[in-house]
C-alpha positions as CSV (number, residue, x, y, z in Angstrom):
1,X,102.9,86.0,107.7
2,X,105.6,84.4,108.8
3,X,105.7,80.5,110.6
4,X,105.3,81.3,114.0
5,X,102.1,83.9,113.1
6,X,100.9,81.7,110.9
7,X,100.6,79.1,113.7
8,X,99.2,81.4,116.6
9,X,96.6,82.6,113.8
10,X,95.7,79.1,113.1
11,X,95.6,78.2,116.9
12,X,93.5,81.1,117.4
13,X,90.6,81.2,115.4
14,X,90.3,78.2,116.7
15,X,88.3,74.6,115.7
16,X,86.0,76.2,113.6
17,X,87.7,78.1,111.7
18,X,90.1,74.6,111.0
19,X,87.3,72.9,109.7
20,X,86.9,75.1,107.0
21,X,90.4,74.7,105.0
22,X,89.0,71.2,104.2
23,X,85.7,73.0,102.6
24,X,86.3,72.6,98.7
25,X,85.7,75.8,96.5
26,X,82.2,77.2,96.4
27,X,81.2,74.3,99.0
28,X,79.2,77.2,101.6
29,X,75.5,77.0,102.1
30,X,72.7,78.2,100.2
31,X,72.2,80.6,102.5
32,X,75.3,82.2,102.5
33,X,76.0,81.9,99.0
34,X,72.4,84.0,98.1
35,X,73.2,85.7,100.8
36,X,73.7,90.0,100.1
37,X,77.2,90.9,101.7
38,X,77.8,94.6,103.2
39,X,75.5,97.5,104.4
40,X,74.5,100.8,102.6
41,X,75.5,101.7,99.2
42,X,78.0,98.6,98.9
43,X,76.2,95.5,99.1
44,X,77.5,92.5,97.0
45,X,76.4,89.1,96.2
46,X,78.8,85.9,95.4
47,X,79.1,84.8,91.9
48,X,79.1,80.7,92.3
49,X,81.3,78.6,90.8
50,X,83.5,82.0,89.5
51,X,87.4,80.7,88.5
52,X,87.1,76.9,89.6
53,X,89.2,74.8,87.5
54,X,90.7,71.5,87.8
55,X,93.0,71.4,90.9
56,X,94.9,68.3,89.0
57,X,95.7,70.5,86.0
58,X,96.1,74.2,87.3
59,X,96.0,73.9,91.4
60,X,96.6,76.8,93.3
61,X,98.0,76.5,97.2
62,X,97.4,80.3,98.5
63,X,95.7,82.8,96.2
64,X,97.4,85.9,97.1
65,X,97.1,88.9,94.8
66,X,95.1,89.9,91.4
67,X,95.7,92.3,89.1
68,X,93.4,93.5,85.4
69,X,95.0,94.2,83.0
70,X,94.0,96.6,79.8
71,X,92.9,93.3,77.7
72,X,90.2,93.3,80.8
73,X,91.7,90.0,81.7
74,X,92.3,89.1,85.7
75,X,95.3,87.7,86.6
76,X,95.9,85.9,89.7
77,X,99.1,85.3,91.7
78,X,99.5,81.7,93.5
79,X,103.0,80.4,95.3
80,X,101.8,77.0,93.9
81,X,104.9,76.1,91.3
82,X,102.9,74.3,89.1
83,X,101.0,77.7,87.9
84,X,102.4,80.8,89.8
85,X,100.0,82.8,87.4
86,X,96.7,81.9,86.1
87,X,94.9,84.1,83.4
88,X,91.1,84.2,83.5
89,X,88.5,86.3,81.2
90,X,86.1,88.5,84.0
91,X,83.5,85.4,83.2
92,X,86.0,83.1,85.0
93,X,87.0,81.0,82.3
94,X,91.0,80.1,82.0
95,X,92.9,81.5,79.4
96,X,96.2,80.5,80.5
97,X,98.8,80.1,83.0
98,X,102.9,80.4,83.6
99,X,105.1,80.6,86.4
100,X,107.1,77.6,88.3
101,X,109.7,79.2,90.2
102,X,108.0,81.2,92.9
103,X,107.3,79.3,95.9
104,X,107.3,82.4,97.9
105,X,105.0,84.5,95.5
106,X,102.9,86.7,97.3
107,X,102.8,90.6,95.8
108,X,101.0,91.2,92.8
109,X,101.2,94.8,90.3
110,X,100.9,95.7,87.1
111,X,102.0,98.8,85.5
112,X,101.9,100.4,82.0
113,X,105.1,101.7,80.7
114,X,105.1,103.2,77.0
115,X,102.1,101.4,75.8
116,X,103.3,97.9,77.6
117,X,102.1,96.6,80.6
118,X,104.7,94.2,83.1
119,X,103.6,92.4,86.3
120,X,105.7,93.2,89.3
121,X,106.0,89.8,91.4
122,X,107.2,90.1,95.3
123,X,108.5,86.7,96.7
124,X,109.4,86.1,100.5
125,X,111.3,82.7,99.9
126,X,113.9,84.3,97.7
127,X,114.0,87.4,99.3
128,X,113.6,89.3,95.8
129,X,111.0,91.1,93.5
130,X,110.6,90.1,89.9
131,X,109.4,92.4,87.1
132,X,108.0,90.6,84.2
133,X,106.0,90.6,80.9
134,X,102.6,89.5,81.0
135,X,104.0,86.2,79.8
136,X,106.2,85.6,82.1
137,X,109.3,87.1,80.9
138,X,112.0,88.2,83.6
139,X,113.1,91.8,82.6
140,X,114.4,92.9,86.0
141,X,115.1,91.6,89.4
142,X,115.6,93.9,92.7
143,X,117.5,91.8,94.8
144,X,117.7,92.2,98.7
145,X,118.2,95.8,99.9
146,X,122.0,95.5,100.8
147,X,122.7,99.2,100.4
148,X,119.9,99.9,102.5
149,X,122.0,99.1,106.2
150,X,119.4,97.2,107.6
151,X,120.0,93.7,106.5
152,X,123.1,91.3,107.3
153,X,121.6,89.1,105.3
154,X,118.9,88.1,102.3
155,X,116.8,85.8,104.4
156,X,116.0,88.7,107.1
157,X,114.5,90.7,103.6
158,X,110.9,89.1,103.2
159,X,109.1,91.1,100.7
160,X,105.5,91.1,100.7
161,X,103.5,93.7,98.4
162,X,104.8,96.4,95.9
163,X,103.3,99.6,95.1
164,X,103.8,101.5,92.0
165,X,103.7,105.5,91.6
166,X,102.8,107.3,88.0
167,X,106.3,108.6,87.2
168,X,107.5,104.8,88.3
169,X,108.7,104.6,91.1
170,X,108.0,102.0,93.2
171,X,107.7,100.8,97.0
172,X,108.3,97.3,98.6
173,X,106.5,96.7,102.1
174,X,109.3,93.9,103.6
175,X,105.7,92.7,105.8
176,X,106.9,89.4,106.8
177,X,111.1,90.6,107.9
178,X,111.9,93.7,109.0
179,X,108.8,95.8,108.6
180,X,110.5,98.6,106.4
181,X,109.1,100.2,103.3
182,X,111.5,100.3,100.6
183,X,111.7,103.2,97.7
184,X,112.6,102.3,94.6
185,X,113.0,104.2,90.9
186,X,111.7,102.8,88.2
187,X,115.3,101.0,87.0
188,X,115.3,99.5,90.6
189,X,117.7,102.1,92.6
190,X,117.3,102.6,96.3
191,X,116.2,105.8,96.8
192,X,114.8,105.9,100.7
193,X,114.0,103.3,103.4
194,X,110.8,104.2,106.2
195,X,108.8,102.4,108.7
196,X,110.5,99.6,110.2
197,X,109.7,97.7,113.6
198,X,109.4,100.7,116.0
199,X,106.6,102.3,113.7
200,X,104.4,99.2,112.6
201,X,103.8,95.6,112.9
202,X,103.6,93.9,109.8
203,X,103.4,96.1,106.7
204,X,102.0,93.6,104.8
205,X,100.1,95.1,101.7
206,X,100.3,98.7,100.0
207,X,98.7,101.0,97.1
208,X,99.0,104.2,95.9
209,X,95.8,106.2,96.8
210,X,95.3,108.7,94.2
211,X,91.8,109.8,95.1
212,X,93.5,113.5,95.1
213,X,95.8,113.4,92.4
214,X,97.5,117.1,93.9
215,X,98.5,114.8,96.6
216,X,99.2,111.0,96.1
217,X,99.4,109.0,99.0
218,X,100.8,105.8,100.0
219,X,98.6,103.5,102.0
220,X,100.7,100.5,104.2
221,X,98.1,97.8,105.6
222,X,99.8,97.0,108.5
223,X,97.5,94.1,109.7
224,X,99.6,93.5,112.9
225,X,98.3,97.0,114.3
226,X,95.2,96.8,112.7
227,X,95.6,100.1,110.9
228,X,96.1,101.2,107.8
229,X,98.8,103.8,107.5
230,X,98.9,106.6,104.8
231,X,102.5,108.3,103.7
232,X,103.5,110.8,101.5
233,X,105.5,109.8,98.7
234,X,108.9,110.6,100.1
235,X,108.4,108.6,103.5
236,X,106.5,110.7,105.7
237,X,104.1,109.5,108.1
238,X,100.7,111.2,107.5
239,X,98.1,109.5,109.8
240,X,96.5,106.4,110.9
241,X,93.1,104.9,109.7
242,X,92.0,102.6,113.3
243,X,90.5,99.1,112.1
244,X,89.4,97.6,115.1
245,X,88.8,93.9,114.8
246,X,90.8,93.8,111.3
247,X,93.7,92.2,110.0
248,X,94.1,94.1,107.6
249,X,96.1,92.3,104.5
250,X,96.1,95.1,101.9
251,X,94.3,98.0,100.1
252,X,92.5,98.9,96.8
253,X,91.9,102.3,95.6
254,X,88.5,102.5,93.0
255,X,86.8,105.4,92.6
256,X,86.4,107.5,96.1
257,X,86.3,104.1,97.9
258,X,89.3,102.3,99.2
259,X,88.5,98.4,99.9
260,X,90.0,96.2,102.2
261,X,90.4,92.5,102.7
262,X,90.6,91.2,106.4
263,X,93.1,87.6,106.8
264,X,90.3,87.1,109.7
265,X,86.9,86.8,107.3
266,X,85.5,89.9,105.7
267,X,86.5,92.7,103.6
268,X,85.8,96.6,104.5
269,X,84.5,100.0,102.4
270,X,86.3,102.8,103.0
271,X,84.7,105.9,102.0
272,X,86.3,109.0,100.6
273,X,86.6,110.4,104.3
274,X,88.4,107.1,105.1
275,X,85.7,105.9,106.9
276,X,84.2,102.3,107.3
277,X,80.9,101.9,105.2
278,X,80.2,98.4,104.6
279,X,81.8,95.2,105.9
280,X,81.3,92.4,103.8
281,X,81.0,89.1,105.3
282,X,81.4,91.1,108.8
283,X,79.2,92.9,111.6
284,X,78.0,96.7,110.1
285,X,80.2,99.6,111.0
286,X,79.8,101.2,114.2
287,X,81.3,104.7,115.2
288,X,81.0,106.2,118.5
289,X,79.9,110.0,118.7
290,X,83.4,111.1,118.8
291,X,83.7,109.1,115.9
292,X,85.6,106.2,117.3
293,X,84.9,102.9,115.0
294,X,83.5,99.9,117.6
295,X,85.9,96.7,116.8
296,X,84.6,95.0,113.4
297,X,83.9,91.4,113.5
298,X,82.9,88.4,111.0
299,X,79.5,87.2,110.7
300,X,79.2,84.5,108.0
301,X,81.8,81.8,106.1
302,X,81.7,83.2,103.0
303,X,84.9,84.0,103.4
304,X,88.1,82.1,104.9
305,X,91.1,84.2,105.1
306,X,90.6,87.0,102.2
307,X,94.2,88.0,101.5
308,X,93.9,89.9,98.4
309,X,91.7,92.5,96.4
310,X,90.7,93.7,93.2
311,X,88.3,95.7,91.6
312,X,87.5,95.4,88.1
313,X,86.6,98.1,86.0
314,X,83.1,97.3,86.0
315,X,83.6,97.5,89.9
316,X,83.0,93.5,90.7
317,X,85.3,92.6,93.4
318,X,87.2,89.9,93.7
319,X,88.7,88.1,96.9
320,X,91.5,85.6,96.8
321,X,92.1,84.0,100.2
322,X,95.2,82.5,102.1
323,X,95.3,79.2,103.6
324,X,91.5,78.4,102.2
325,X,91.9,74.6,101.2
326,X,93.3,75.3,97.7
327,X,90.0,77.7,97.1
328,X,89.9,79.5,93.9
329,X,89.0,83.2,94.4
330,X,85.2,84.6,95.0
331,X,83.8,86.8,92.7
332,X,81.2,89.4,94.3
333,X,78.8,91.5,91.6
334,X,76.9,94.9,93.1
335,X,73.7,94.5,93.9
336,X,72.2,97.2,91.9
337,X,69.5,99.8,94.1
């Protein structure tokens, strides 16, 4: 988001809504935090207290992205310099914590290749993506997309999310510049550009959707429609997914489900038909009879401004948030039927 929406988002969700970034982590009611999130099949409960450590020793500013990697550890992604990544066991405790020069960090990935695993890292300050090891070692950095055409300059390049494929290759959603997708290989070569300004409004999060492997897709949250967008591989556009009410930040593929965090205060379940199931935090899904979804809305403070998503592989969910008053991420377990 860049200054200007970050400012009209502020301004309009209004007094309320400003009250909260003062609310320290885990700091909601005892209502809400008992409280079972979501409808149906997916209803969630918060985990209190889940991540909090000492804001003096390992602060974070805006928790953007979070990753698992194969130890079963969660990773998290902050653009606070102090720790830009912090290392947590799935019972919340740290383990540790690298990373001071990425005051734009906002995309978060991991990826296996030959038995390693390497974090890719998207920053919109220095216009770059960073590929590193797990601790924090730079192997490769894709600068600006010069060859692409489309930029005079780095600072109009404002990468926001990566995606990864299986045979490596890799796309870069530039949410907060010029609204293209970039396609890279796995070395980092430029293979295609797509999207841009006249197809979607801030492309700001992306996943691969393999729920049919025959046919991968690539899924494009662009929260300034309030759609998700799903694309082939090589570009092309292959339909729209309405969110009504949603600002949508990114997506996560688990199972059949896709899941969905919302900058304004809930996260959606996608079921395999790409339809809303639950809403947690927000009002339950309404369709129409021609199957139109009715515009989604938030009901509690659970959440601030959920900006990220990940699902761990005993399918807990976890939310980091943007602009939440230097909140540590929630934790949400199943509630079990």
């Amino acid at each position: 988001m860049n200054v200007m929406d970050r400012r009209h988002f502020l301004m309009a969700t209004g007094a309320a809504a400003a009250g909260l970034l003062l609310r320290p982590a885990g700091a909601w009611g005892q209502e809400e935090k008992t409280a079972v999130l979501g409808q149906g099949d997916f209803q969630y409960r918060v985990v209190e207290g889940w991540g909090v450590l000492d804001p003096e020793q390992y602060p974070v500013r805006d928790c953007h992205g979070m990753v698992q990697d194969k130890q079963g550890r969660i990773i998290l992604l902050t653009n606070h310099t102090k720790n830009n990544v912090i290392v947590y066991d799935k019972a919340g405790n740290y383990i540790e914590s690298w990373g001071t020069k990425y005051p734009g960090a906002h995309g978060l990935e991991i990826v296996e290749e030959d038995g390693t695993e390497y974090l890719f890292i998207t920053d919109h300050d220095l216009h770059k993506v960073f590929k590193t090891t797990l601790s924090g070692e730079e192997v490769m950095v894709v600068d600006f997309p010069s060859d692409s055409g489309l930029y005079a300059t780095p600072d109009l390049y404002k990468p926001t999310d990566i995606a990864i494929a299986e045979n490596g290759d890799f796309f870069v959603c530039d949410g907060y510049g010029q609204a293209y997708v970039m396609k890279y290989d796995q070395p980092g070569k430029l293979l295609k550009t797509f999207g841009g300004p006249e197809a979607m409004k801030t492309p700001h999060g992306t996943c691969i959707d393999t729920r049919n492997p025959d046919a991968p897709e690539l899924l494009v949250a662009a929260r300034g429609n309030q759609e998700l967008h799903r694309y082939s591989l090589t570009g092309e556009l292959l339909g729209k997914i309405d969110l009504p009410g949603a600002d949508v930040c990114t997506a996560y593929v688990f199972g059949e489900e896709v899941y969905l965090p919302h900058l304004n205060g809930f996260v959606s379940i996608l079921d395999k038909n790409n339809k809303v199931v639950s809403n947690l935090g927000g009002s339950a899904p309404r369709y129409t009879e021609s199957g139109r979804l009715h515009k989604m809305e938030k009901e509690n403070e659970v959440f601030q401004h959920p900006h990220g998503i990940l699902v761990d592989d005993e399918g807990s969910v976890y939310v980091p948030q943007w602009n939440s008053g230097g909140t540590y991420p929630i934790k949400l377990e199943r509630v079990k039927a």
